[in-house]
C-alpha positions in Angstrom: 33.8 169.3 158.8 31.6 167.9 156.1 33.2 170.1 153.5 36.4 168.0 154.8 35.3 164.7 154.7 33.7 165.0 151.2 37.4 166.4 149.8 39.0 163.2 151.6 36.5 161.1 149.9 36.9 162.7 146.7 41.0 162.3 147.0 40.2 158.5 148.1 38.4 157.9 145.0 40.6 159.6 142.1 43.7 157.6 143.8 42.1 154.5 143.7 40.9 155.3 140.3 44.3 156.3 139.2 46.4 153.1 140.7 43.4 150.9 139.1 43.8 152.5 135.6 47.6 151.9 136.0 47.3 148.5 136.7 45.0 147.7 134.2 48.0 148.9 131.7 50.6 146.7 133.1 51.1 144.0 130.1 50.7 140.1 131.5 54.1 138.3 131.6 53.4 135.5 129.2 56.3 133.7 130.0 55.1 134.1 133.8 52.2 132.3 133.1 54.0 129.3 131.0 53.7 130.5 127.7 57.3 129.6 127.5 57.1 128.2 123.7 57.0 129.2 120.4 54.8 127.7 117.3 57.8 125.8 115.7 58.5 124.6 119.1 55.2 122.8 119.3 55.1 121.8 115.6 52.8 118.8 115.7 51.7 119.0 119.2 48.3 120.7 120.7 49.1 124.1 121.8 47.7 127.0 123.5 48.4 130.4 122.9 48.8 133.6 125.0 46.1 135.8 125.0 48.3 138.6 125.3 51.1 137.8 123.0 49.9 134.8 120.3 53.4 134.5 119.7 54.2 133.0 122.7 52.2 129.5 123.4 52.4 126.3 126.0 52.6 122.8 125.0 53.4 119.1 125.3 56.0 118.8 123.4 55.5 115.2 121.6 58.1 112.4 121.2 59.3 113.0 117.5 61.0 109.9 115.8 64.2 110.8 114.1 64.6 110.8 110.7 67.5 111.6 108.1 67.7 115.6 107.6 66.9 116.3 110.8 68.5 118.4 113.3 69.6 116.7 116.6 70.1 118.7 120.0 72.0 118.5 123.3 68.3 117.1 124.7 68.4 114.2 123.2 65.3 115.7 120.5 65.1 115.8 116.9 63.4 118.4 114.9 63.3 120.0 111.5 63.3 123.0 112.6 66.0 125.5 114.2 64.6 125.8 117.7 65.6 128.6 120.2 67.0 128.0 123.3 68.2 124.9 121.9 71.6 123.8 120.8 72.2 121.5 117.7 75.0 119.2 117.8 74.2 117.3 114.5 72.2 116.1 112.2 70.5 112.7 111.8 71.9 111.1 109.4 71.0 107.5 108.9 67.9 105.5 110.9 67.1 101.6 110.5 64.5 100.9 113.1 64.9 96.8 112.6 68.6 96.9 114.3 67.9 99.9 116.3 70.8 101.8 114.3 71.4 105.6 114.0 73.6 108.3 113.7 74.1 111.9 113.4 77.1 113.8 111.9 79.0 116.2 113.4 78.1 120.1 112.3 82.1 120.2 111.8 84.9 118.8 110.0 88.7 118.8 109.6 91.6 117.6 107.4 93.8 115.0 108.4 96.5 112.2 108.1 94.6 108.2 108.2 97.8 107.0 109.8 101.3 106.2 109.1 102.2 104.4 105.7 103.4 100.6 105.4 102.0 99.8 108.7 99.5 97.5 109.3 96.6 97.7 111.8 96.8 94.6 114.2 93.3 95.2 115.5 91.3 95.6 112.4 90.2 93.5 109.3 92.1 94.6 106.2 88.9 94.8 104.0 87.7 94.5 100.2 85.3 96.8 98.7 82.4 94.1 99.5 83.4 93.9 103.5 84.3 97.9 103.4 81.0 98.4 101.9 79.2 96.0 104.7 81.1 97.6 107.9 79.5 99.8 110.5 81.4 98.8 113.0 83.0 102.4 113.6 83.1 102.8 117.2 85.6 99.9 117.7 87.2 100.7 114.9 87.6 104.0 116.3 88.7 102.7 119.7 91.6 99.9 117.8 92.9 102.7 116.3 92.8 104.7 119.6 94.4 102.3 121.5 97.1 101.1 119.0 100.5 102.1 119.4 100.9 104.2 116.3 99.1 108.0 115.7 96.2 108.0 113.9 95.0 111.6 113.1 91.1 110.9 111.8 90.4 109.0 114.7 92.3 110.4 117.5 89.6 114.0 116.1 87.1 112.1 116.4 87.4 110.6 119.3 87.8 114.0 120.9 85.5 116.0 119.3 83.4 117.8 122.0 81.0 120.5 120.5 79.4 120.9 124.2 79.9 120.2 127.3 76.6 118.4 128.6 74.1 116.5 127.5 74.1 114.8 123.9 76.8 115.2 121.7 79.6 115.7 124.9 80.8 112.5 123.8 80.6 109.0 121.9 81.6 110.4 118.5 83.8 108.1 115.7 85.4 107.6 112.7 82.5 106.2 110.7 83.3 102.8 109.0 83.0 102.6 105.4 79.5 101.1 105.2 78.7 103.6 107.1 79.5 106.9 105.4 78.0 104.9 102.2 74.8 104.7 104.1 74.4 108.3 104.8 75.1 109.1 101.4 71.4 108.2 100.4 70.3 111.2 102.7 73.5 113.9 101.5 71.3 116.3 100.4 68.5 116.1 103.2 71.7 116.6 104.9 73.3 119.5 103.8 69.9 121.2 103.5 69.9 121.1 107.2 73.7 121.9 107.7 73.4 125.1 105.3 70.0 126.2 107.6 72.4 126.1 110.7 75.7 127.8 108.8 77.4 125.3 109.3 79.7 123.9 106.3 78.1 120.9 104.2 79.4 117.3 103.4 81.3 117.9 100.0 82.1 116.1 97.4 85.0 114.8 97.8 86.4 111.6 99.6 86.2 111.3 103.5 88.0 109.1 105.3 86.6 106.2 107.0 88.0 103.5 110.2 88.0 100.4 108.0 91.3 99.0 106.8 92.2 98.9 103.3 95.6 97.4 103.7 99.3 98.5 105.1 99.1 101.5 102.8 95.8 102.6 102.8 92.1 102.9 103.9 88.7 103.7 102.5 87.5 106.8 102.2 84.2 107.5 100.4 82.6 110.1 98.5 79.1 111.0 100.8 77.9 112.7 97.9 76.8 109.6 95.7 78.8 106.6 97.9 81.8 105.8 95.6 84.2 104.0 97.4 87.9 104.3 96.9 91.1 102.5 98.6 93.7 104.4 96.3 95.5 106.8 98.2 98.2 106.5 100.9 96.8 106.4 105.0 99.5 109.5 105.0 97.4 111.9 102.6 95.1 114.2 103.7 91.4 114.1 103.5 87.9 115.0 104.9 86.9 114.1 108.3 83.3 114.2 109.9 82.8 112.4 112.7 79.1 110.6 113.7 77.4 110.3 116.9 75.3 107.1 117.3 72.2 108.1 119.6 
């Protein structure tokens, strides 16, 4: 009988021993335990990383003011950086913290039509180069030439251009007025730095078109690589479009 219990006891032991070593080589879930983050995701921010895996880390993210170049995602964030698990919608392209102004442009672009030729725009301002150059007024722009009773290719895009479905970027985007594809011309190549680290296509160098009036026969369209402005060619030709978010 005590033969018997000592072999129980010995079996008792090497199973526990066994189950504890087993155990003991299970690998922690990091992401489990909150480590949910990687380094670029906390750039600037205090972090903490897993003991288990230093590549994954917890943080509070901090508020990151927005600046041209950057990358701007469905959250509403800004970063330099190409984040996982985040999608990019644009990138920042112009910020004037007096007025509270900025905007993004769209990671896409198309070819269109202005309008049709010899007709006038009711609703807008036929503009010189000095006005052109002064208006960032794009969104009602955008929404005259919406509503008006003729087609107008560059804005009707625009004004439908949906890269997701939630969050920022599902709507809001425009035509960008004159002054304001001028503007984003000081930051083309912060720009298209960005653009190229996402694959998407870059801002050329040729003319885009703009929402501000020209005359019955034309609009502006500027050049976003060094802000030339030009009122030359016919609302029926076709030319650049990349639409801006303001956020």
């Amino acid at each position: 009988m005590r033969k018997l219990n000592k072999l129980l006891a010995g079996v008792s032991v090497a199973v526990l021993t066994s189950f504890n070593t087993q155990a003991a080589c299970v690998p922690a879930d990091c992401s489990a335990m909150g480590y949910t983050k990687s380094a670029s995701d906390c750039e600037g921010s205090d972090m903490i990383k897993c003991p288990f895996d230093t590549n994954q880390v917890w943080c509070v993210e901090k508020p990151v003011d927005p600046k041209p170049g950057m990358i701007l995602y469905s959250d509403g964030t800004v970063s330099w950086n190409v984040v996982s698990g985040k999608t990019a919608v644009g990138i920042v392209a112009y910020v004037y913290v007096a007025s509270s102004t900025r905007f993004a442009v769209a990671l896409a672009e198309t070819r269109v039509k202005w309008g049709p030729y010899g007709y006038d725009v009711s609703c807008l301002t036929n503009m010189d180069s000095s006005q052109a150059q002064s208006d960032f007024n794009g969104v009602a722009n955008t929404q005259c030439l919406i509503n008006d009773s003729q087609s107008h290719p560059a804005a009707e895009y625009c004004n439908t251009y949906k890269p997701v479905s939630s969050g920022t970027g599902r709507s809001g985007w425009y035509l960008p007025a004159a002054g304001e594809l001028k503007a984003l011309s000081k930051s083309y190549a912060a720009i298209n730095a960005r653009l190229q680290k996402l694959g998407s296509p870059p801002l050329s160098s040729n003319y885009y078109w703009s929402s501000s009036e020209y005359d019955e026969g034309s609009a502006w369209h500027v050049n976003p690589s060094d802000g030339n402005m030009d009122s030359y060619y016919a609302k029926l030709n076709s030319y650049p479009v990349r639409c801006v978010l303001a956020f």
